[in-house]
TORTORDREN-931185 format. One record per atom (N, C-alpha, C): x, y, z; residue in one letter; atom name. Coordinates in steps of 0.2 Angstrom, whole numbers. Example, Ala and Ser with C-alpha at 12.3 -4.5 7.8 and 13.67 -1.06 7.14 Angstrom:
<rs>
+-------+-------+-------+-----+------+
|     x |     y |     z | res | atom |
+-------+-------+-------+-----+------+
|    66 |   -28 |    39 |   a |    N |
|    62 |   -22 |    39 |   a |   CA |
|    66 |   -16 |    39 |   a |    C |
|    64 |   -11 |    35 |   s |    N |
|    68 |    -5 |    36 |   s |   CA |
|    64 |     0 |    39 |   s |    C |
+-------+-------+-------+-----+------+
</rs>
This chain:
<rs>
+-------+-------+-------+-----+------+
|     x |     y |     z | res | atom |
+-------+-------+-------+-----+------+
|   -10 |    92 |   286 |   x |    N |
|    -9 |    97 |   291 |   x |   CA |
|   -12 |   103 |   289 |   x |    C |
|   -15 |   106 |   296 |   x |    N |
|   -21 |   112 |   292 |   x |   CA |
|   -17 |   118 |   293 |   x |    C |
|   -17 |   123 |   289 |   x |    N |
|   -12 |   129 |   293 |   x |   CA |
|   -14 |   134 |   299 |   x |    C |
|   -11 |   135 |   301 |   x |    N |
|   -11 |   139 |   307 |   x |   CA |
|   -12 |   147 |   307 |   x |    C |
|   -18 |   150 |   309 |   x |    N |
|   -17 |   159 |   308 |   x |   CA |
|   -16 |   159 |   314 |   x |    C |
|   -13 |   163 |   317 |   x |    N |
|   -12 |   165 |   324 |   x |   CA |
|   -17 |   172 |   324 |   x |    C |
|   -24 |   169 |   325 |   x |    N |
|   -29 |   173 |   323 |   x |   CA |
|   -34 |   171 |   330 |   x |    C |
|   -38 |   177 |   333 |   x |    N |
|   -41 |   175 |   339 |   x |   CA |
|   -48 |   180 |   336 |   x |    C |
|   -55 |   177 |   336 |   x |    N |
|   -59 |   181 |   335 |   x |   CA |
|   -62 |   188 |   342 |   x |    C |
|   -59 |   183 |   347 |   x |    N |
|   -59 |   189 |   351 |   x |   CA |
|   -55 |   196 |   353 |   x |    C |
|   -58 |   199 |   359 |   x |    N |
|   -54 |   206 |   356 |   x |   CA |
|   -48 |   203 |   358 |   x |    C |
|   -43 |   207 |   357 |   x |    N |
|   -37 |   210 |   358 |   x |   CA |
|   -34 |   217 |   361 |   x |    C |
|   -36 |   220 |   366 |   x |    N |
|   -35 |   225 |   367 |   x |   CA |
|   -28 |   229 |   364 |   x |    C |
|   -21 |   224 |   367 |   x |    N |
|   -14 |   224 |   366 |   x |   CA |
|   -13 |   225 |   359 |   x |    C |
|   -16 |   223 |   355 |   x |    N |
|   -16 |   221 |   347 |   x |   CA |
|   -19 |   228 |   344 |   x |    C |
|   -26 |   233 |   348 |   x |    N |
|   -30 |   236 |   344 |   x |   CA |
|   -24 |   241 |   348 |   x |    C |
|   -21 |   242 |   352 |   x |    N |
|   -18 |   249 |   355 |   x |   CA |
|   -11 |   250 |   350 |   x |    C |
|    -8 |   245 |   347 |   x |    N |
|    -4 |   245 |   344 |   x |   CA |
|    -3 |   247 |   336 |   x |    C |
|    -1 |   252 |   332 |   x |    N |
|    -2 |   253 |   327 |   x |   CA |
|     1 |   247 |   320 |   x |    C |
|    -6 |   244 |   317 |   x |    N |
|    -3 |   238 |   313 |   x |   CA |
|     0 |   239 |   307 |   x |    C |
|     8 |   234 |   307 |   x |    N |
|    12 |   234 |   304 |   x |   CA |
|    13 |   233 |   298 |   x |    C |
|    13 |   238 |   293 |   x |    N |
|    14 |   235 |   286 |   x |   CA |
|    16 |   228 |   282 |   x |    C |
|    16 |   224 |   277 |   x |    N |
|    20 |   219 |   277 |   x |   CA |
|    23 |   223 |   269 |   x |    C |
|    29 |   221 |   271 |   x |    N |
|    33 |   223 |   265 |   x |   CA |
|    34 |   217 |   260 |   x |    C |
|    35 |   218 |   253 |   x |    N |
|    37 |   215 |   249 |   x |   CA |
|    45 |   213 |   249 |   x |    C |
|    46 |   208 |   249 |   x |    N |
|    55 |   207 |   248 |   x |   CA |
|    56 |   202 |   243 |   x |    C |
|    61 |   202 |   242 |   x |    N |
|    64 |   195 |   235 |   x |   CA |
|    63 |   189 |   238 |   x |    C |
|    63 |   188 |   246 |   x |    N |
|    61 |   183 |   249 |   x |   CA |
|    56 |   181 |   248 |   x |    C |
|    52 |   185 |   244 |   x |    N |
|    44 |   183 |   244 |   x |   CA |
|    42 |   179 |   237 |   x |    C |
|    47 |   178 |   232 |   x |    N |
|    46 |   179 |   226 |   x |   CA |
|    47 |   170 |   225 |   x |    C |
|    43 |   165 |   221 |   x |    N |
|    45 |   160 |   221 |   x |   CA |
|    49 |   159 |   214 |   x |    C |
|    49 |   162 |   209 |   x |    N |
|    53 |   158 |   202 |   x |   CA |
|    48 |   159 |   197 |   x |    C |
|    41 |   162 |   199 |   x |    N |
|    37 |   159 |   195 |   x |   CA |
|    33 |   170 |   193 |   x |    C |
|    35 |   170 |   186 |   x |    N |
|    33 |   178 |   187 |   x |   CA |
|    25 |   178 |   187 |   x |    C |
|    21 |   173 |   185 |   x |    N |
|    12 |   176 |   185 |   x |   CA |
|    13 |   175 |   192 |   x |    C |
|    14 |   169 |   197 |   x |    N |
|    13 |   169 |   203 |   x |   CA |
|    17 |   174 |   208 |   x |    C |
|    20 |   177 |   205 |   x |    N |
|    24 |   183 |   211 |   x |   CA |
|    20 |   188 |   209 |   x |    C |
|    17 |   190 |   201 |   x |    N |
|    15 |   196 |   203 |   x |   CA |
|     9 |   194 |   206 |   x |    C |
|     2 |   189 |   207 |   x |    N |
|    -4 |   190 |   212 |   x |   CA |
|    -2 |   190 |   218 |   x |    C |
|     6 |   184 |   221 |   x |    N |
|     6 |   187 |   226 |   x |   CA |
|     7 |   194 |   228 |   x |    C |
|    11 |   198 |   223 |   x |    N |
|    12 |   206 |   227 |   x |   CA |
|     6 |   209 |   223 |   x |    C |
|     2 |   208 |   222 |   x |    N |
|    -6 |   213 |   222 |   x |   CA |
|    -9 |   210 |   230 |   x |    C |
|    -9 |   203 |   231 |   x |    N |
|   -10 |   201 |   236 |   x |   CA |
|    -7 |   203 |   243 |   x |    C |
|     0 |   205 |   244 |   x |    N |
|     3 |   210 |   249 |   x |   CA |
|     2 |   218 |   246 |   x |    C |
|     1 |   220 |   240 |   x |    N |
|    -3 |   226 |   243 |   x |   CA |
|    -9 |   227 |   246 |   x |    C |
|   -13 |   223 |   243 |   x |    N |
|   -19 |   223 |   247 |   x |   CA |
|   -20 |   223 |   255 |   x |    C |
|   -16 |   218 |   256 |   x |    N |
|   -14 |   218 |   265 |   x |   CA |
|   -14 |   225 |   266 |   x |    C |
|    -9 |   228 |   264 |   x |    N |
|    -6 |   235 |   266 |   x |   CA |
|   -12 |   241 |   266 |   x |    C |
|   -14 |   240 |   260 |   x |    N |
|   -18 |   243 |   259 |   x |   CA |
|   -26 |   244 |   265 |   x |    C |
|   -28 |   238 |   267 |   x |    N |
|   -31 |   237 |   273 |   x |   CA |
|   -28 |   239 |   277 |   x |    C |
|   -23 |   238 |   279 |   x |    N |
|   -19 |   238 |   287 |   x |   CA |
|   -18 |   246 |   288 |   x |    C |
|   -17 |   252 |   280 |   x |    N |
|   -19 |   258 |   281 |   x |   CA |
|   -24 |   263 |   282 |   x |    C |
|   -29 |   258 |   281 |   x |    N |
|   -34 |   262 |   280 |   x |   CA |
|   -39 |   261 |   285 |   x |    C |
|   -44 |   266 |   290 |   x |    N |
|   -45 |   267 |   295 |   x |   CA |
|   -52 |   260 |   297 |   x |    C |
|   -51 |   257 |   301 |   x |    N |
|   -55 |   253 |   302 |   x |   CA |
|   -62 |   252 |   300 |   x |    C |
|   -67 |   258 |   301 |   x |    N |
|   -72 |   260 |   299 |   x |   CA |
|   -72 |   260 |   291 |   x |    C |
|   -67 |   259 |   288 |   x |    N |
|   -69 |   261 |   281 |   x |   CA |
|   -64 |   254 |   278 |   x |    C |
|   -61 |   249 |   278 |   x |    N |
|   -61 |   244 |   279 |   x |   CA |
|   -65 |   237 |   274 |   x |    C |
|   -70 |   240 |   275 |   x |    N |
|   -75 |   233 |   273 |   x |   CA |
|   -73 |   232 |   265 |   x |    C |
|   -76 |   237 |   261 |   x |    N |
|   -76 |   238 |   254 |   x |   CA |
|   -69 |   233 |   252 |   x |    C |
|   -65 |   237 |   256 |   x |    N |
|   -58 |   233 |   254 |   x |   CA |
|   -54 |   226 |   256 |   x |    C |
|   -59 |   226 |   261 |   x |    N |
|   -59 |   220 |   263 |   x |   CA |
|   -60 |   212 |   256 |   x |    C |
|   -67 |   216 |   256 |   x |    N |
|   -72 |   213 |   252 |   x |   CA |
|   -70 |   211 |   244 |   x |    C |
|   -65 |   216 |   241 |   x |    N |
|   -61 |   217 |   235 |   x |   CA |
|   -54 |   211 |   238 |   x |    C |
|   -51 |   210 |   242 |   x |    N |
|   -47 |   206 |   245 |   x |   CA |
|   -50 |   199 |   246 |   x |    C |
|   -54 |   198 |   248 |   x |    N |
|   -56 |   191 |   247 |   x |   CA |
|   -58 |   190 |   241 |   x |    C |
|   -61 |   192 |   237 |   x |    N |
|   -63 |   190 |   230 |   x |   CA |
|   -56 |   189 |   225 |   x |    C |
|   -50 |   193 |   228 |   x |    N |
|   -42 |   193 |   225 |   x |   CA |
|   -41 |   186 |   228 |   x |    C |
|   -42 |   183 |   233 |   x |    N |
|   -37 |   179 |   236 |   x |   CA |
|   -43 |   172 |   232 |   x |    C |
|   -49 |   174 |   232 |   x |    N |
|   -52 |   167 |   231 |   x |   CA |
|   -50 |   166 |   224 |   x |    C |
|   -49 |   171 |   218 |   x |    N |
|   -46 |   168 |   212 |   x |   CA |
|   -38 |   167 |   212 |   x |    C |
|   -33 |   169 |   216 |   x |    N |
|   -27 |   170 |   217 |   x |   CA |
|   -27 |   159 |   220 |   x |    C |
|   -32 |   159 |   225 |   x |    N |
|   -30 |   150 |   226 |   x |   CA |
|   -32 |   148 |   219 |   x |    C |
|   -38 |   149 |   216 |   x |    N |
|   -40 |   145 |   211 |   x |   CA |
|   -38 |   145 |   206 |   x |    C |
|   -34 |   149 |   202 |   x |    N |
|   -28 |   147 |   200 |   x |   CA |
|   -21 |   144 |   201 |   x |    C |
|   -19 |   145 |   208 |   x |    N |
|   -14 |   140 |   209 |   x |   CA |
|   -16 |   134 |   209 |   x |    C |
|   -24 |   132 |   209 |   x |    N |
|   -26 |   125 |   211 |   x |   CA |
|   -28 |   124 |   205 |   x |    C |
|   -29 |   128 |   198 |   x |    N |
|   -30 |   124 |   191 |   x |   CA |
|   -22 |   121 |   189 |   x |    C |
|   -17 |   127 |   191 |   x |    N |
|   -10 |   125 |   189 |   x |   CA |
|    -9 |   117 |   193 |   x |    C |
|   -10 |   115 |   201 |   x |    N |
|   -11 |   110 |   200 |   x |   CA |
|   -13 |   104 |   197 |   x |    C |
|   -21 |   105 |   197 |   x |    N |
|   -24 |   100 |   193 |   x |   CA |
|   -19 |   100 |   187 |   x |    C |
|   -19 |   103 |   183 |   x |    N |
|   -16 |   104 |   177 |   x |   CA |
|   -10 |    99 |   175 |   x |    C |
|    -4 |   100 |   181 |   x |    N |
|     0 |    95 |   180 |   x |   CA |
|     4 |    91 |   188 |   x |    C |
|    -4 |    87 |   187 |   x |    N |
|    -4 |    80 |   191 |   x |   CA |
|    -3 |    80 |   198 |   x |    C |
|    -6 |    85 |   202 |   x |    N |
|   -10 |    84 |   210 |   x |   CA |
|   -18 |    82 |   210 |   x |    C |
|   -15 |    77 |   214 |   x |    N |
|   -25 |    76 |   214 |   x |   CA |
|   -32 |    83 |   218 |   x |    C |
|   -36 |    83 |   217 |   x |    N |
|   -38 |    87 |   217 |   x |   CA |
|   -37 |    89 |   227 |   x |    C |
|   -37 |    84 |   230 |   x |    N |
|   -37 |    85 |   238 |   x |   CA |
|   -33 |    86 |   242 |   x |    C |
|   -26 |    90 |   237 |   x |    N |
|   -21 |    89 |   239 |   x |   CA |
|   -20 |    93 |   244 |   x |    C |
|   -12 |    91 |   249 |   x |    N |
|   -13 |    97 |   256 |   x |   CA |
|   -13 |   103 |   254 |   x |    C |
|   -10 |   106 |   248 |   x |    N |
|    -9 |   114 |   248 |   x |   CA |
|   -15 |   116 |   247 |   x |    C |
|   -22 |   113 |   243 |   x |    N |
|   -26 |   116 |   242 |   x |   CA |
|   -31 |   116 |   248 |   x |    C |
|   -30 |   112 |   253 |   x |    N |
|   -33 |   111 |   262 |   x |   CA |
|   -32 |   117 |   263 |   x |    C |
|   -24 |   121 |   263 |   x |    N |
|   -24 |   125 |   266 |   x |   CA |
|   -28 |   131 |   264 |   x |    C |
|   -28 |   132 |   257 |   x |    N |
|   -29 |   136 |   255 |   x |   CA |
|   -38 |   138 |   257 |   x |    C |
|   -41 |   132 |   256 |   x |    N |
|   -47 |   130 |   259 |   x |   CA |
|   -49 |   134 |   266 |   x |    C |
|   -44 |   132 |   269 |   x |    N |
|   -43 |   134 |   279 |   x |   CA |
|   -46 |   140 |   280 |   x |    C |
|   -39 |   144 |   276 |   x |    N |
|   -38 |   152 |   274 |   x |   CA |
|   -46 |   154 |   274 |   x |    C |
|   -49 |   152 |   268 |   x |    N |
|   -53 |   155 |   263 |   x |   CA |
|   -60 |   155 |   271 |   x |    C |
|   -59 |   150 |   272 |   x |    N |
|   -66 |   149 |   278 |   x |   CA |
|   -63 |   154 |   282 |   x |    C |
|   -59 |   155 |   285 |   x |    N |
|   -57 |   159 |   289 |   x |   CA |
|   -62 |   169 |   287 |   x |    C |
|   -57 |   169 |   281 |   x |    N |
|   -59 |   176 |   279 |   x |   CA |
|   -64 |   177 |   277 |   x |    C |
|   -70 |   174 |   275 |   x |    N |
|   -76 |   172 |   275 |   x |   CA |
|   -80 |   174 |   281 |   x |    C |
|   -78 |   172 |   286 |   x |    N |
|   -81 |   171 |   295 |   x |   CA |
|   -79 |   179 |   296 |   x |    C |
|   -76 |   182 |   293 |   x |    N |
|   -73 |   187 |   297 |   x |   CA |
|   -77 |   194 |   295 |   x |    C |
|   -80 |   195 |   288 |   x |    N |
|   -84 |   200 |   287 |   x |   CA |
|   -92 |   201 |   294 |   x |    C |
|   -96 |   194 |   293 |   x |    N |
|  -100 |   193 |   297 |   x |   CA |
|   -97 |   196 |   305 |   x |    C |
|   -92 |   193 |   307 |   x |    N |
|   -90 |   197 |   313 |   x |   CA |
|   -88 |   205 |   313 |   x |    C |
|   -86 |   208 |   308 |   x |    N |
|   -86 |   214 |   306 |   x |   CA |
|   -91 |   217 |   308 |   x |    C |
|   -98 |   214 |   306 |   x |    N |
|  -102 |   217 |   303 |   x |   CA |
|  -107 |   218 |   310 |   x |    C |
|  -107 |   213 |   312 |   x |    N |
|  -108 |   211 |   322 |   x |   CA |
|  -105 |   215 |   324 |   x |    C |
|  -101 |   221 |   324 |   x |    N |
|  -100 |   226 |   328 |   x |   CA |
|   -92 |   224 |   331 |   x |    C |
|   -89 |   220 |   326 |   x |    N |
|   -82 |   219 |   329 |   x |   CA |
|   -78 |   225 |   323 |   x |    C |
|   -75 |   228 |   325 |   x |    N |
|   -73 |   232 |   320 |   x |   CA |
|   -65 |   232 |   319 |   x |    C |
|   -63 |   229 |   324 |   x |    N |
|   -56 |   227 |   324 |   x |   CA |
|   -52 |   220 |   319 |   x |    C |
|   -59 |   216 |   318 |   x |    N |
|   -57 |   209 |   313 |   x |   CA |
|   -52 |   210 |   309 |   x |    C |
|   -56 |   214 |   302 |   x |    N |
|   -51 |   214 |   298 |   x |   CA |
|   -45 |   219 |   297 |   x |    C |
|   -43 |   223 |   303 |   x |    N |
|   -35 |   222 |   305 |   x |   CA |
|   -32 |   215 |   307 |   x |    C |
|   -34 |   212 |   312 |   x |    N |
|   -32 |   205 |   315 |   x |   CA |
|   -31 |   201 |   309 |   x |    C |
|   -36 |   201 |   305 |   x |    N |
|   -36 |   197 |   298 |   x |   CA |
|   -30 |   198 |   295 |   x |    C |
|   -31 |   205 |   295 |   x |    N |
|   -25 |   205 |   289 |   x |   CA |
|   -17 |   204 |   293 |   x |    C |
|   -14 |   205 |   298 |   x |    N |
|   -11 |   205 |   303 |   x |   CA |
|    -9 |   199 |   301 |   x |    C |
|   -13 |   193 |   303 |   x |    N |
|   -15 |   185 |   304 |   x |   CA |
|    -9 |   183 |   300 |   x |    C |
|   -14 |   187 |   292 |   x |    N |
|   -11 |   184 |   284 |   x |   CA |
|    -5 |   186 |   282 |   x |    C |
|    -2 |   191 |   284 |   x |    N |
|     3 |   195 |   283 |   x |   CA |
|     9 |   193 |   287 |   x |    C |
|     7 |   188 |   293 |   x |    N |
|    12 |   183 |   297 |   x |   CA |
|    13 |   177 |   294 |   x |    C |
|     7 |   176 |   291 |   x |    N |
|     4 |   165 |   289 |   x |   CA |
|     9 |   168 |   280 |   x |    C |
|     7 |   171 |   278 |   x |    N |
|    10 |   171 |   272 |   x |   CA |
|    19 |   172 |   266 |   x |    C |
|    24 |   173 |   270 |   x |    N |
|    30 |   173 |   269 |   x |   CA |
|    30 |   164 |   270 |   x |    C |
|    28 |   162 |   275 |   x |    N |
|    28 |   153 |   278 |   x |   CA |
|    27 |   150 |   270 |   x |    C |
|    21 |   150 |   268 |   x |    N |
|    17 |   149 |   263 |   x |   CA |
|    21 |   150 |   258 |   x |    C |
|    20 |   154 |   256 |   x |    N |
|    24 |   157 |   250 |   x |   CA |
|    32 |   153 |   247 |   x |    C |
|    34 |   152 |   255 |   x |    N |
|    41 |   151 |   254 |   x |   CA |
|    41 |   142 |   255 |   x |    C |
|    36 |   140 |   256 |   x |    N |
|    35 |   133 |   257 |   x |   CA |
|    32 |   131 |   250 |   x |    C |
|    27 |   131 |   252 |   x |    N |
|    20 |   129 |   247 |   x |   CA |
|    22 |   131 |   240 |   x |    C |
|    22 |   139 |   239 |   x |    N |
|    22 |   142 |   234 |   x |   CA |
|    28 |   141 |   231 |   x |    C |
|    32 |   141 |   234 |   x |    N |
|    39 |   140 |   227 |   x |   CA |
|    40 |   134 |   228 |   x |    C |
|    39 |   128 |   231 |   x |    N |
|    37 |   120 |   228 |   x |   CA |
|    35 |   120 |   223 |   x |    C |
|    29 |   124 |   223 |   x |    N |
|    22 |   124 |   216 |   x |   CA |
|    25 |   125 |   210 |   x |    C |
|    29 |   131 |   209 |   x |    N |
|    34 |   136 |   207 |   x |   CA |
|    38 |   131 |   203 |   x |    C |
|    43 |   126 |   207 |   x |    N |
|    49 |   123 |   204 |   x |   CA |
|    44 |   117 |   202 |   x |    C |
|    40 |   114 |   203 |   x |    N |
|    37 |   106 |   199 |   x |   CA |
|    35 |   109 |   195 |   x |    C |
|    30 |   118 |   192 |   x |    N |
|    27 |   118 |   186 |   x |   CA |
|    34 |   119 |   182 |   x |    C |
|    40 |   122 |   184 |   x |    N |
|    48 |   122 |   179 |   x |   CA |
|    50 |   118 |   177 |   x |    C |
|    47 |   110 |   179 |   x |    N |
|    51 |   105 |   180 |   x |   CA |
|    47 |   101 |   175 |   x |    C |
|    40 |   102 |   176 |   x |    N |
|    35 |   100 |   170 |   x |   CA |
|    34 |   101 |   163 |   x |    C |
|    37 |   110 |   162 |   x |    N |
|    36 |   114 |   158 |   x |   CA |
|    30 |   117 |   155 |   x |    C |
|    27 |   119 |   163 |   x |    N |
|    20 |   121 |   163 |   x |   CA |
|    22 |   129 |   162 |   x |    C |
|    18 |   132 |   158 |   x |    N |
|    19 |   141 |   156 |   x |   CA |
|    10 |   142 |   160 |   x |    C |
|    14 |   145 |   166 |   x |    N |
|     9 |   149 |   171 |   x |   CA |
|     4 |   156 |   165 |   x |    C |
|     7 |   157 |   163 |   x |    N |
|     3 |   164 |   157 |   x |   CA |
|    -2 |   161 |   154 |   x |    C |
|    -1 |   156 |   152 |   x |    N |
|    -6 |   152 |   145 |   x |   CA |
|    -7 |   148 |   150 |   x |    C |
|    -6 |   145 |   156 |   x |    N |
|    -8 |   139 |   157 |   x |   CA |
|    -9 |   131 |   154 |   x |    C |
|    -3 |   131 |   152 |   x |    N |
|    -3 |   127 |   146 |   x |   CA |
|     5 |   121 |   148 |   x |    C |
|     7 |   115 |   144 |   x |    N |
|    11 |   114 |   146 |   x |   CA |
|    14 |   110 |   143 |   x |    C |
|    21 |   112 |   139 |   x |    N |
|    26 |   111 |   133 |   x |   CA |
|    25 |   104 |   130 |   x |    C |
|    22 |    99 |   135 |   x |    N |
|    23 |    95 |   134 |   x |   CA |
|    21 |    90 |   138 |   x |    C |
|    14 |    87 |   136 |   x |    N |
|    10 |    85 |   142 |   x |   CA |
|    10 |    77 |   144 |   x |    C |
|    15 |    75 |   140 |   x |    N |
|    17 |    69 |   141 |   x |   CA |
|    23 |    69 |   147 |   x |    C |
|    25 |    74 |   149 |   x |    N |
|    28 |    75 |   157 |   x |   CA |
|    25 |    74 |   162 |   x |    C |
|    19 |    75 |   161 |   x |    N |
|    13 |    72 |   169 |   x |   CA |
|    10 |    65 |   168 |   x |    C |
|    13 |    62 |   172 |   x |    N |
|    13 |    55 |   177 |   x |   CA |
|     5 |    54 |   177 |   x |    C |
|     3 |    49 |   175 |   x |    N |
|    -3 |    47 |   177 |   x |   CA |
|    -5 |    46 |   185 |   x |    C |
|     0 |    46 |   188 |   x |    N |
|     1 |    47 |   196 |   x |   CA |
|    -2 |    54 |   198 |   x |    C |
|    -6 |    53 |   203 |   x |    N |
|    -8 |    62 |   202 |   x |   CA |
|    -4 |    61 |   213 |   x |    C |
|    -2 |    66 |   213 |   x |    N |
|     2 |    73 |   218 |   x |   CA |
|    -3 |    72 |   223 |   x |    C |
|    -3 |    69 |   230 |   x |    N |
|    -7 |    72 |   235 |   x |   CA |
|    -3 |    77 |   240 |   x |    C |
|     3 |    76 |   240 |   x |    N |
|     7 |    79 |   245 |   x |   CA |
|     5 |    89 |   243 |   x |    C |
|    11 |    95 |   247 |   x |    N |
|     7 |    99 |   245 |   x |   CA |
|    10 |   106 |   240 |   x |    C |
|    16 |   102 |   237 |   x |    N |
|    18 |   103 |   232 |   x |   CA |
|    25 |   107 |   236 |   x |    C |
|    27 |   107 |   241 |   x |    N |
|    31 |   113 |   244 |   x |   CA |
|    39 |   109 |   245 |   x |    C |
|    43 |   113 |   242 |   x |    N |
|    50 |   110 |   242 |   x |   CA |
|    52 |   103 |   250 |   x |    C |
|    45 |   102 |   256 |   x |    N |
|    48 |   101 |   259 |   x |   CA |
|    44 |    93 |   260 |   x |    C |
|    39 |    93 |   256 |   x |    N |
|    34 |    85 |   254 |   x |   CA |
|    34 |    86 |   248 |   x |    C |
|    31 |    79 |   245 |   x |    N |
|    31 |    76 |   239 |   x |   CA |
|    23 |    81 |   236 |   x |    C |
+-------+-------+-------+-----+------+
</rs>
């Protein structure tokens, strides 16, 4: 199942007239795991960060945000691999989905859409609490479970991982 941005490349007029809402960080956001909480709260400052800063000026930090989020999935997808999801698994689709999206969004930027990367960050800022709370604290309790140390990457004890490799997408609510 692919995730969903509630994302329109087209304009919005409704959307650009309205002043875009910061996302906050909350304990809700937090999955169990301290490396993966603090990318994801470098990852909600960055939203904020964008979502304050005047659209014409934007891009740079746009730019520095996607580079955040492209090693932020690559990491939560070595900690997979690591212990025993196969490499195709749903949460990494998503993260996939995400990454095309944000990818397409500079190019339209740059085309003279200059509203995008609010709508973007908007989009992410809505899709991400879901995520987090799903996918990521899934991820969070199986590396717990494993005795995987997210800091070293490393795993107390690697005869815990099943030669069975994980397609599901790790999230408290699939396998």
């Amino acid at each position: 199942m692919k995730p969903t941005l509630f994302f329109s490349m087209s304009h919005n007029a409704q959307a650009i007239a309205a002043a875009p809402a910061l996302m906050p960080w909350t304990d809700s956001l937090q999955t169990g795991d301290a490396r993966m909480d603090e990318t994801h709260q470098e990852f909600v400052t960055m939203i904020n960060q964008i979502l304050a800063t005047p659209e014409d000026q934007q891009l740079p930090l746009y730019k520095a945000f996607l580079n955040h989020t492209v090693e932020h999935f690559a990491q939560e997808e070595r900690w997979m691999l690591a212990t025993g999801f196969s490499a195709d698994n749903c949460h990494a689709e998503h993260h996939a989905t995400i990454l095309e999206t944000m990818r397409v969004v500079e190019a339209h930027y740059l085309d003279s859409d200059n509203t995008i990367i609010t709508r973007m960050a908007e989009a992410l800022a809505e899709w991400f609490p879901g995520h987090a709370n799903s996918m990521d604290a899934g991820l969070a309790a199986h590396l717990k479970s494993v005795g995987f140390d997210s800091v070293t990457e490393t795993l107390a004890d690697p005869t815990a991982i099943k030669n069975v490799t994980m397609s599901g997408c790790g999230s408290v609510s699939c396998s």
